[in-house]
C-alpha positions as CSV (number, residue, x, y, z in Angstrom):
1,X,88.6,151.3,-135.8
2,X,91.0,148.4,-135.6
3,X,93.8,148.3,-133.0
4,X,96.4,150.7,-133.1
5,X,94.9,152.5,-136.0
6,X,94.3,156.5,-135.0
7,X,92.3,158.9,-136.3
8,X,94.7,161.4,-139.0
9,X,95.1,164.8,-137.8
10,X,97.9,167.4,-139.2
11,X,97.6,169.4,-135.5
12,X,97.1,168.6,-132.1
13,X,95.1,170.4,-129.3
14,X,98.2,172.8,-129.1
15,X,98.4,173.8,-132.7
16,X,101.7,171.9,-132.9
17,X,102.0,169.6,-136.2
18,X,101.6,165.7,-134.9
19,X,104.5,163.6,-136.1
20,X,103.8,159.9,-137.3
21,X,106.2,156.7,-137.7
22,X,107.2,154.3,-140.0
23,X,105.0,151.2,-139.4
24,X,101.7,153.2,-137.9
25,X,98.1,152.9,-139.5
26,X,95.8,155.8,-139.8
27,X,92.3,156.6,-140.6
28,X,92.3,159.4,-143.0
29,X,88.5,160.9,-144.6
30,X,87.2,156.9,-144.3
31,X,90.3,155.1,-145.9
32,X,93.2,153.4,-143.7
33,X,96.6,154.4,-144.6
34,X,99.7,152.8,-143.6
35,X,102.9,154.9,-142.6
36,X,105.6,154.5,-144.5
37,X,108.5,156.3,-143.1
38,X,108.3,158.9,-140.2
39,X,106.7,162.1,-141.1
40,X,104.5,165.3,-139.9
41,X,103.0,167.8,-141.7
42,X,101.5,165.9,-144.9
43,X,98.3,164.7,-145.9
44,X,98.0,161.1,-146.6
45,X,96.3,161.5,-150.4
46,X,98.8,163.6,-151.1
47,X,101.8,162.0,-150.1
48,X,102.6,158.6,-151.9
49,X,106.1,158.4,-150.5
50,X,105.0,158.4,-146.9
51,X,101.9,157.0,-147.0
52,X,100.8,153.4,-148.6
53,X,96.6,153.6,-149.0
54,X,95.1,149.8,-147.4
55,X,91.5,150.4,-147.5
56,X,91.6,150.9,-151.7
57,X,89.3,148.4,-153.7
58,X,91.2,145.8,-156.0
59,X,90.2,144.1,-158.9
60,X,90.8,140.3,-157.9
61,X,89.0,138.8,-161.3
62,X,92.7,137.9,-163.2
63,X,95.0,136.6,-161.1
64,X,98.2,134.8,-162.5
65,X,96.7,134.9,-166.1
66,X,93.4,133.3,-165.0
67,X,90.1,134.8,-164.2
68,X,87.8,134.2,-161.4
């Protein structure tokens, strides 16, 4: 796991719903998800608004019109 990236987790050791910030990186089921906007209680693959997927495969073979 890279630097300040953190396992995802809706709870913590208390029970209490863990609250994440704009800017933070997660590691949700294998995939790293950036933080959009502060937020607690959602699930990154379910939440495009506040989560931004960066571990997502992308088709790189046409770029600008030209293929590679």
């Amino acid at each position: 796991m890279g630097e300040g990236t953190r396992p995802f987790s809706l709870r913590d050791l208390r029970g209490n719903f863990i609250k994440y910030t704009k800017g933070e990186v997660v590691l949700y089921r294998g995939d790293l998800y950036e933080v959009l906007r502060d937020v607690f209680a959602r699930v990154p693959d379910q939440d495009s608004r506040s989560f931004r997927l960066l571990t997502q495969e992308t088709d790189i073979s046409i770029i600008d019109g030209g293929e590679y």
